[in-house]
C-alpha positions in Angstrom: 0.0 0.0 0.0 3.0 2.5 0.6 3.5 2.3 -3.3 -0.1 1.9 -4.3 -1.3 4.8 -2.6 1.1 7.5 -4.1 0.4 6.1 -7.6 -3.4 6.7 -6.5 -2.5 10.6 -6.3 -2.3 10.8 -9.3 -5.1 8.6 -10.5 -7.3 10.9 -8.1 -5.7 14.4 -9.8 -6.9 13.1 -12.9 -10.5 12.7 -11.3 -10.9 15.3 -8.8 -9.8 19.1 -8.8 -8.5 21.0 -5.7 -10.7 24.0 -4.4 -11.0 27.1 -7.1 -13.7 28.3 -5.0 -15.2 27.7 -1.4 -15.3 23.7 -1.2 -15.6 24.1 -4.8 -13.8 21.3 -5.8 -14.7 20.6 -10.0 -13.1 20.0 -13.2 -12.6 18.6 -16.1 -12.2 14.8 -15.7 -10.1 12.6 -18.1 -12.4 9.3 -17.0 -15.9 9.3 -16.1 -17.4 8.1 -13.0 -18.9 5.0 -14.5 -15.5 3.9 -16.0 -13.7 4.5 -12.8 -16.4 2.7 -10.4 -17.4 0.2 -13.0 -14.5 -2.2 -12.0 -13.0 -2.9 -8.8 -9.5 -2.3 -9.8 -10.1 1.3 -10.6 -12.4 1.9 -8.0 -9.8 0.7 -5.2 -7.7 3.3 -6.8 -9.9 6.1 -6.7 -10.3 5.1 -3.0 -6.1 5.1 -2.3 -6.8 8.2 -3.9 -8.2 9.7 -0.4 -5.6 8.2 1.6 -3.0 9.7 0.0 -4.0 12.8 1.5 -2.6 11.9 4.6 0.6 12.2 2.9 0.3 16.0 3.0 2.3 18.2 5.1 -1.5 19.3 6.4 -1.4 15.9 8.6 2.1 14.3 8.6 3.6 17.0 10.8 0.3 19.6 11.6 -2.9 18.2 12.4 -2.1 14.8 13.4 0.2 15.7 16.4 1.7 19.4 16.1 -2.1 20.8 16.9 -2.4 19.2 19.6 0.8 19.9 21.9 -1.2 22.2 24.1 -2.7 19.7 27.2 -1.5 18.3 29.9 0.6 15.9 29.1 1.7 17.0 25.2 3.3 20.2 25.1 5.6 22.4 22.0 8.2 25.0 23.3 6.6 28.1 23.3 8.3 31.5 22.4 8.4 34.5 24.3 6.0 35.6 22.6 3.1 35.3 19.8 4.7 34.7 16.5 1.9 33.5 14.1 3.7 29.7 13.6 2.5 26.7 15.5 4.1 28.2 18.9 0.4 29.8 19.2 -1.6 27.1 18.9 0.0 25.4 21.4 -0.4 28.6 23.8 -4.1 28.8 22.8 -3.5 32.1 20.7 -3.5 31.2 17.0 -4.9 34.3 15.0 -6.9 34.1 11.7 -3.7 35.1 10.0 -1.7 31.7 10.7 -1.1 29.5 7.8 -1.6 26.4 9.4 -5.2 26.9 9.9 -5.8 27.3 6.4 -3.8 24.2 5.2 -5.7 21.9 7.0 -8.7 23.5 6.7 -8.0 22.9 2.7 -6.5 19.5 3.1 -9.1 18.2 5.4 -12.4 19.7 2.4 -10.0 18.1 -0.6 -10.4 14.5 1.2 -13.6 14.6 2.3 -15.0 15.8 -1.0 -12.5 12.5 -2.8 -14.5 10.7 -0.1 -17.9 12.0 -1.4 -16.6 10.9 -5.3 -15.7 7.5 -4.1 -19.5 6.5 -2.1 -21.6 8.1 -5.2 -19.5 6.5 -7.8 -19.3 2.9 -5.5 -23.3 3.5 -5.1 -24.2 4.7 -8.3 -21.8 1.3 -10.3 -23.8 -1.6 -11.2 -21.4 -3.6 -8.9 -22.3 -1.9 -5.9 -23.2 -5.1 -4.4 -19.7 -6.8 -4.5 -17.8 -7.4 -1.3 -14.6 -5.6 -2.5 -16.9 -2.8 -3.4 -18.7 -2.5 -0.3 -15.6 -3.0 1.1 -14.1 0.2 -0.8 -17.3 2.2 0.4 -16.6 1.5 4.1 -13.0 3.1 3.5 -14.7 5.9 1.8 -16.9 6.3 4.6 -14.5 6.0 7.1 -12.2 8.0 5.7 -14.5 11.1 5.0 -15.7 10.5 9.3 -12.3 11.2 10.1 -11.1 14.0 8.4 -14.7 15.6 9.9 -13.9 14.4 13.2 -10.9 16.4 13.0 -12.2 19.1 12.0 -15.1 19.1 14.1 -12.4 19.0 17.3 -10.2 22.3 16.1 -13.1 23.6 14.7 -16.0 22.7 16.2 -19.1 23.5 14.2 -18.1 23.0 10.3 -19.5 22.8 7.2 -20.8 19.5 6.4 -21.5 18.1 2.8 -21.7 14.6 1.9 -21.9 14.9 -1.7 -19.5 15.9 -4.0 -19.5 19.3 -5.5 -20.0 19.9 -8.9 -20.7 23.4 -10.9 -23.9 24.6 -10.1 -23.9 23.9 -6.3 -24.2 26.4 -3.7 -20.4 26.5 -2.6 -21.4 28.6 0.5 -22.4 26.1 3.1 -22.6 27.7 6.7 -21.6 25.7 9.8 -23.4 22.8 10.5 -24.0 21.7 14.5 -21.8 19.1 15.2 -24.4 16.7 17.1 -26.1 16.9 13.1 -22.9 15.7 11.5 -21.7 13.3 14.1 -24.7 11.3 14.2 -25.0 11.3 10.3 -21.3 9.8 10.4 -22.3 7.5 13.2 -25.1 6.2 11.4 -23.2 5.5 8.2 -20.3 3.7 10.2 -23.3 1.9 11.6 -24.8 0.4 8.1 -21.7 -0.6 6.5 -19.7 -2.3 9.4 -21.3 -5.5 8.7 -19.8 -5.6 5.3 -16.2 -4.7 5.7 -13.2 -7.2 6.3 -11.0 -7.6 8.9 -7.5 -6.6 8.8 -6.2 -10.0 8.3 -8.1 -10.7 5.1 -6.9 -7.4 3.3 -3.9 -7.1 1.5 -1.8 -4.4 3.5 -3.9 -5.5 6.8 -3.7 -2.7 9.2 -2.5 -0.2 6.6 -5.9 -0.2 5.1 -9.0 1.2 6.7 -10.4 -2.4 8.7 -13.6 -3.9 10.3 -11.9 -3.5 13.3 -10.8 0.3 13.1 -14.8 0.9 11.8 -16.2 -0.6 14.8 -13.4 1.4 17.4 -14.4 4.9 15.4 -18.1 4.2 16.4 -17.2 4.3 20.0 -15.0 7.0 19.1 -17.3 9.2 17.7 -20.2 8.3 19.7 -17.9 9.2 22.7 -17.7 12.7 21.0 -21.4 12.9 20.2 -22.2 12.1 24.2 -19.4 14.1 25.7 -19.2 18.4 26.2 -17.8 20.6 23.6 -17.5 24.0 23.7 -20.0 26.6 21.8 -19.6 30.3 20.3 -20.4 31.7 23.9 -17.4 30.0 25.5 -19.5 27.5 27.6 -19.1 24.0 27.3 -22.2 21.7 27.8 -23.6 18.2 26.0 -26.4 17.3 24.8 -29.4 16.0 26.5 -29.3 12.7 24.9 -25.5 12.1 25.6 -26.7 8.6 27.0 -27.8 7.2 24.3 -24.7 7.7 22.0 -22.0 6.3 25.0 -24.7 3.3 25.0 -23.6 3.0 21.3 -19.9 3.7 22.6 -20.4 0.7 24.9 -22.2 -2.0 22.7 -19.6 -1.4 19.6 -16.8 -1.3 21.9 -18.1 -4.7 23.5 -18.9 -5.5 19.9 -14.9 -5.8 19.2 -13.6 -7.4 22.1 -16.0 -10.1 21.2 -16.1 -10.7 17.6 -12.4 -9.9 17.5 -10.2 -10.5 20.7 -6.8 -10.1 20.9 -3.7 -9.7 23.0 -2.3 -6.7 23.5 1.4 -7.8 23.6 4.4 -6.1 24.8 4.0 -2.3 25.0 7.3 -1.6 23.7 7.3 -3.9 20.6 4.1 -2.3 19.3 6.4 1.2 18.5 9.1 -0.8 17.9 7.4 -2.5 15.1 6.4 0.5 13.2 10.0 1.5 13.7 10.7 -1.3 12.3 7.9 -0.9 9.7 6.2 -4.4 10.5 2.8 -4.2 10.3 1.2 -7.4 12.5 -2.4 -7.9 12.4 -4.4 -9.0 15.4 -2.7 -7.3 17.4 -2.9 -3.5 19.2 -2.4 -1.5 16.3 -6.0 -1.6 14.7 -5.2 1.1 11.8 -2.3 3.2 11.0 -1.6 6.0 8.3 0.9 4.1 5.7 4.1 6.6 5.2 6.5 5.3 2.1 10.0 6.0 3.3 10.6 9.7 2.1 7.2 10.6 3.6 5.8 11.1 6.9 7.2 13.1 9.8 7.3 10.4 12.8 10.6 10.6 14.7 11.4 13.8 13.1 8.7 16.2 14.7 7.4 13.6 17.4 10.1 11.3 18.9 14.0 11.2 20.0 15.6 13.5 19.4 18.8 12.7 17.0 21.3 15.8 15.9 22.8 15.7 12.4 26.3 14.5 12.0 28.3 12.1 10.0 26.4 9.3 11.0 23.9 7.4 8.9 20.4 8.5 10.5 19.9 11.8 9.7 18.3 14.2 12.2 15.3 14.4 13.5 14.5 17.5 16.3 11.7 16.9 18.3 8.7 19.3 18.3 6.2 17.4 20.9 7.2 17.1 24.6 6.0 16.1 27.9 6.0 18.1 31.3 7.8 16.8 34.3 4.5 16.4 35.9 3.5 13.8 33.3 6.7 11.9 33.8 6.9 12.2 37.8 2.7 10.5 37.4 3.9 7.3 36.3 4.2 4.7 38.8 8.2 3.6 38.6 7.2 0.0 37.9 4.7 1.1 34.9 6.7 -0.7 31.6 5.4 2.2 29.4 7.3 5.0 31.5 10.3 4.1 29.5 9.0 3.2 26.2 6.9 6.4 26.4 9.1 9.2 28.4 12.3 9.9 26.5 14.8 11.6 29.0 17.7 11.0 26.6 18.6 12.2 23.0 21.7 11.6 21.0 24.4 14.3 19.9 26.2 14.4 16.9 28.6 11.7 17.4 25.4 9.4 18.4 26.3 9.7 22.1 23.4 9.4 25.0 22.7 13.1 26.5 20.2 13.8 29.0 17.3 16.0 27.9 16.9 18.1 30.9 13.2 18.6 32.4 11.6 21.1 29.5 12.6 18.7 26.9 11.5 15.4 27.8 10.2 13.6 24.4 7.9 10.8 22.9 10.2 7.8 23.0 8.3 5.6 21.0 10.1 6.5 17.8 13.2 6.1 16.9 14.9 6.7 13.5 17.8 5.0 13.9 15.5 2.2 14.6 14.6 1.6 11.1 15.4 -1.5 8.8 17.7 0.3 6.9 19.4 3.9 7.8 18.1 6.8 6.2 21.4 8.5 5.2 23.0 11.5 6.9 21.4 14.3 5.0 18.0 12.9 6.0 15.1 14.8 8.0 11.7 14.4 7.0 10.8 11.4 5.2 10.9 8.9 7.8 8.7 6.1 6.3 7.6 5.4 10.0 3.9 4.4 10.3 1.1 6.8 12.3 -1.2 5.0 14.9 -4.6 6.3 14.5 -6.0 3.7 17.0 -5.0 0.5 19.5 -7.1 -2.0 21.1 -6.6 -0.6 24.1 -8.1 2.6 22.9 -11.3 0.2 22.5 -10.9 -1.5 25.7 -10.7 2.0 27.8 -14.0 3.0 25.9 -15.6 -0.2 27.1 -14.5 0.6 30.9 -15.5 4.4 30.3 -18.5 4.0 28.7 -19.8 1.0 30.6 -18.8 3.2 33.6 -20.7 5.8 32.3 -24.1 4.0 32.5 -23.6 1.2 35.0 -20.7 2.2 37.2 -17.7 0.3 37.4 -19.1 -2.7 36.8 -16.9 -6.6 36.2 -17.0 -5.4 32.7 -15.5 -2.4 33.1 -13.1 -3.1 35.9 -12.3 -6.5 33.4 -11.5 -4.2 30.3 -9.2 -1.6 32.9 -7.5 -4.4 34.1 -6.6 -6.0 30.4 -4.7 -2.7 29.6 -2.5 -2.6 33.2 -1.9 -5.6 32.8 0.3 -5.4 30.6 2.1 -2.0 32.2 3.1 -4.2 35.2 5.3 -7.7 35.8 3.0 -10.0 36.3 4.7 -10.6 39.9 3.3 -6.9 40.5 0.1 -8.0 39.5 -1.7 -8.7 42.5 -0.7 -4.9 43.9 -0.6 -2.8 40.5 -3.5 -4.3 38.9 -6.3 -6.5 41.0 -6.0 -4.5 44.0 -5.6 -1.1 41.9 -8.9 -2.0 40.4 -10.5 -3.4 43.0 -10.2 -0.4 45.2 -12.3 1.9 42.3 -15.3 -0.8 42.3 -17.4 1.4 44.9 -17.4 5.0 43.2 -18.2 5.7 40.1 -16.4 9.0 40.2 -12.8 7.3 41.1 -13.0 4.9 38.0 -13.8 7.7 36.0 -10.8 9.6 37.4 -8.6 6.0 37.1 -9.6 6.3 33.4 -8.5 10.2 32.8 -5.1 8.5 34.1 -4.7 5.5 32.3 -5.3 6.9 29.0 -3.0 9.7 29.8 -0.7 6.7 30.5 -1.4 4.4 27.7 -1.4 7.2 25.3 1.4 9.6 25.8 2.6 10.9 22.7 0.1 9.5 20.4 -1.5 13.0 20.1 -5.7 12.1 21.3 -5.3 13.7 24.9 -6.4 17.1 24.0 -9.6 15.6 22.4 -10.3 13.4 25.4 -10.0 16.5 27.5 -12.8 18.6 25.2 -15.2 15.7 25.4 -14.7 14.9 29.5 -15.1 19.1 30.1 -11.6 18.6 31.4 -9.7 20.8 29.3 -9.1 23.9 31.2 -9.0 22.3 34.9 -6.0 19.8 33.4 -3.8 22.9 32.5 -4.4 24.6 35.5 -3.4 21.5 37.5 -0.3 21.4 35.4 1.0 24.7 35.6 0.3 24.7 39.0 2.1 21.7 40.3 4.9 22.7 37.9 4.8 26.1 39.8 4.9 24.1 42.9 7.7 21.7 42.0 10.1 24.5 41.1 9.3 26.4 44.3 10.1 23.1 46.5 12.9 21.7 44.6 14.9 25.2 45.5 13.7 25.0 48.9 14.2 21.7 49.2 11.1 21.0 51.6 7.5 20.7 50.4 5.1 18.4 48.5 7.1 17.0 45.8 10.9 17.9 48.0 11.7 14.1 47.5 11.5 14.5 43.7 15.0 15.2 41.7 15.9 18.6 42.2 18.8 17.5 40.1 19.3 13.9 37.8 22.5 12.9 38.5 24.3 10.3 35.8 27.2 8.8 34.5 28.7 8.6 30.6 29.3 4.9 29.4 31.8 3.8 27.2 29.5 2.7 24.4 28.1 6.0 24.4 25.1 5.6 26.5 23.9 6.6 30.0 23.5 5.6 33.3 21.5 7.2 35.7 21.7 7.6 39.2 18.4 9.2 40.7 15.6 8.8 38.3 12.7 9.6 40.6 13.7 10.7 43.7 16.4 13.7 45.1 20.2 12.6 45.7 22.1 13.9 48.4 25.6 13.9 48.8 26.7 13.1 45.5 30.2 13.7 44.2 29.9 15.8 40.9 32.8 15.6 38.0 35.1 18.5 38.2 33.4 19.8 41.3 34.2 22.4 42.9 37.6 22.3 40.9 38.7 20.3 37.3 40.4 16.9 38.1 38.1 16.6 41.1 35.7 13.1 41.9 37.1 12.1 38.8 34.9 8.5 39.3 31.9 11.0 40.2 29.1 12.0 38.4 27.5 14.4 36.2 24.2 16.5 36.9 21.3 18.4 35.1 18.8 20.6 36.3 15.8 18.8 37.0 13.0 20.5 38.9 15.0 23.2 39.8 14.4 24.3 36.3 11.0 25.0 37.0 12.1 28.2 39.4 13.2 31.6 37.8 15.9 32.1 41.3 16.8 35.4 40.0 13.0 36.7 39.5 11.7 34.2 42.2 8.9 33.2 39.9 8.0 30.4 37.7 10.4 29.6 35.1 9.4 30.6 31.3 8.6 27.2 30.6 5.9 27.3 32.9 4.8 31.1 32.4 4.7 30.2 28.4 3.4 26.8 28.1 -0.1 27.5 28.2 0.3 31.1 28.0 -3.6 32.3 26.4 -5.1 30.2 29.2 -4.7 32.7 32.7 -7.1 31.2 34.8 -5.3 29.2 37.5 -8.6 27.2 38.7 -9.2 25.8 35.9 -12.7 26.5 35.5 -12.9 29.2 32.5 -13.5 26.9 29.8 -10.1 26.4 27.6 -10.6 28.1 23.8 -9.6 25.0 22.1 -11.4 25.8 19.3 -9.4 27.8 16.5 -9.9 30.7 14.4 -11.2 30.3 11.0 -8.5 31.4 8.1 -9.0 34.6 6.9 -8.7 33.5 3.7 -11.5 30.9 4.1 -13.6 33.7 5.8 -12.9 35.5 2.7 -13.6 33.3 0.3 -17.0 31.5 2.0 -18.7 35.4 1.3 -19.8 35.4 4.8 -21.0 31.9 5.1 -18.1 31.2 7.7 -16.9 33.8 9.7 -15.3 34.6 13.3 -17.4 37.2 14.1 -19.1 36.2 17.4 -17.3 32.8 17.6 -15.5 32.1 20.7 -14.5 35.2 21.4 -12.7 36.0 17.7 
């Protein structure tokens, strides 16, 4: 599929223009509609046609991770201030003027309407009927719900068209509510489920959109459809009938795990394999975006960091990071701390160096992981494979939704256990996970609350946390929380007394002879320790390095927050956390512009 789909680019220029107009997307066509969907060959290309949209800069390094490094546990360095890039997105003050906005704005209408091509022309062919066809719908379909339910999450109320535009429509659709276009794409998930395959009986398995993926985006979406988001008057409510659509969550979600069980397997082998660019099916990964090596930005903008030198890997900076508060939440026995918290990156000369605490980044992928190196001169391009959802994205919507309507029942404390399970030993078993659980059976609020965590856990660096916070009304309280125990951990680790005083002030370490690291104090404050060329050079020559740790939290000289905390979250001021957070961005000004007054900013969210 990494070929097939790049050659389907082209087959899909030839049958579908890019926007002239607003979502006017028509031309002239070299091959009809009936030629194209009147045999499956062609259709399935028309089809790769919309995936290869994921292959534009609009996803590989924007909307699927750099847009949403502004929560609590996914963060990009801010500047010092506003300067119209990314940066203000992640502070919550993107302007109409920022050139992101607009090229995933047109990225995301150019799919969706490929997406509307592909289900007339399947519907409209006189083979309609055939399984590969029906198969090629439920792609179509699937494809076109996601690009909406990204939208639909920066944008919140969006234009919604299901049918492609030709001349002579009205190219000047207003917002539509999102409950409307959410339960359409529910519904149409809903009917053609049945009829898709599984990943193991398609060619490219979990590179290709699955039965399996279809039936996790139903609880996905209905999830969406029965949480909060926030309106044009900055308050954040759901609808009345949010039960209905987590009871959908529930039953699809239960719908999975027993049509199509599975083991989770070892945590760090499920990144490793898409380092590795193996694809098993059956296992966690249910779909993920195919990237041909020379495309896709994973482990250049969202992994370790590696610099450029003379090696063979290239370089790859790292534009996603967590907050010492995220890595200081994990329990020290948790498997995924590790696989998911990098506090290394490697120099020049391929040599371990510590991170410090502002940089700590996504460790699950690794260019110099890949089969074969990439050369020194490369960046982008790393061929690496996007997750767009895991089984045990499913099984947390099970406990949550099942949560949700019965309380924390077996069922639910049964799917939360599955997905620790696998974060501990199995000799840590009976503490981490069966006593763990056992202690949330009697309130429904602490499961909930075990949930928030886990997923933050389970999920670190894989870019959904800022769209579980909008849907769980958690958004604003889960910033506050983390600028102020950020604020709190710099103030104590100078004082050296306080609530988190037993955390590392400093991380002390050693340099290996192979190049790597060794570290000292990981989680917890050293005293005493004999430092390399301290206080004079030759001195504890069998000592130790140090970096800052939560000491650079604390401005000493202003006796403030440092500027990573002061910035990170900059547009959000309310330390309670109970303003609602303006997630939702600005429209382009070019879209405005062009939509003749059908989408503006005027009165929205406070633009």
């Amino acid at each position: 599929m990494k070929r097939i789909i790049f050659f389907s680019l082209t087959i899909g220029s030839l049958l579908f223009a890019s926007c002239k107009k607003y979502l006017d997307t028509t031309s002239e066509s070299e091959f009809t509609s009936d030629y194209v969907f009147g045999n499956e060959t062609d259709a399935k290309k028309a089809v790769l046609s919309v995936y290869a949209l994921f292959n534009q800069d609009a996803f590989t390094s924007r909307v699927s991770n750099i847009f949403t490094g502004n929560t609590d546990i996914e963060g990009g360095g801010v500047g010092a201030s506003p300067d119209n890039s990314r940066r203000d997105i992640w502070s919550f003050e993107a302007t109409d003027a920022n050139a992101d906005l607009r090229t995933v704005w047109n990225n995301a209408y150019k799919a969706i309407n490929l997406a509307n091509e592909c289900v007339e022309g399947i519907d409209k062919s006189a083979i309609k009927d055939n399984k590969e066809m029906k198969q090629l719908k439920g792609e179509a379909l699937t494809l076109r719900a996601y690009w909406y339910y990204l939208l639909m999450n920066h944008w919140g109320d969006v234009p919604f068209k299901t049918t492609p535009t030709r001349a002579g429509d009205n190219f000047y659709l207003p917002r539509a509510g999102r409950d409307s276009i959410l339960s359409t794409l529910i519904d149409d998930l809903i009917a053609i489920e049945p009829e898709m395959y599984w990943a193991d009986q398609l060619d490219y398995g979990i590179e290709r959109i699955n039965r399996e993926f279809v039936i996790g985006m139903i609880s996905r979406l209905s999830l969406m459809r029965g949480g909060y988001w926030l309106y044009p008057d900055m308050q954040m409510r759901r609808k009345d009938d949010y039960r209905k659509y987590y009871e959908v969550a529930n039953t699809y979600a239960k719908k999975l795990v027993s049509l199509k069980p599975r083991d989770l397997g070892d945590y760090k082998t499920v990144f490793m394999n898409e380092n590795k660019y193996i694809k098993p099916v059956n296992s966690d990964i249910l779909y993920e975006v195919a990237f041909q090596p020379g495309f896709g930005d994973v482990a250049w903008c969202n992994g370790i960091r590696v610099d450029a030198g003379t090696h063979p890997y290239g370089s790859g900076s790292n534009y996603l990071g967590f907050p010492p508060t995220y890595y200081h939440s994990f329990d020290t026995l948790d498997k995924r701390l590790d696989v998911t918290c990098s506090i290394i990156y490697y120099d020049k000369d391929l040599k371990q160096t510590p991170t410090g605490a502002t940089s700590i980044a996504p460790g699950k992928w690794n260019r110099m992981m890949v089969p074969v190196a990439l050369g020194s001169a490369s960046a982008k391009g790393t061929g690496i494979n996007w997750p767009l959802m895991r089984y045990a994205d499913v099984l947390l919507m099970l406990a949550e939704s099942e949560n949700e309507l019965n309380g924390p029942t077996a069922a639910a404390q049964d799917a939360l256990k599955k997905v620790r399970q696998r974060a501990f030993s199995q000799s840590a078993w009976a503490e981490k996970v069966d006593s763990y659980v056992a202690s949330l059976s009697g309130s429904k609020d602490a499961f909930f609350d075990a949930i928030v965590n886990e997923r933050a856990w389970e999920f670190g660096g894989e870019c959904i946390r800022k769209y579980d916070l909008e849907r769980w009304n958690l958004f604003g309280k889960k910033v506050a929380e983390t600028r102020n125990a950020l604020t709190k951990m710099g103030e104590d680790a100078v004082a050296g007394t306080g609530t988190y005083a037993n955390l590392p002030d400093y991380m002390y370490y050693k340099k290996n002879a192979d190049g790597s690291v060794t570290w000292l104090n990981k989680f917890t404050k050293a005293t005493n320790v004999p430092v390399i060329d301290v206080p004079n050079k030759g001195d504890n020559p069998d000592g130790y390095y140090k970096v800052s740790w939560l000491v650079s939290m604390r401005n000493t000289t202003t006796n403030a927050p440092a500027d990573y905390v002061l910035r990170q979250w900059r547009g959000y001021a309310d330390n309670t956390g109970s303003v609602p957070v303006r997630y939702i961005l600005p429209v382009h000004s070019s879209v405005v512009t062009s939509s003749l007054g059908s989408v503006t900013n005027a009165g929205q969210y406070g633009y």
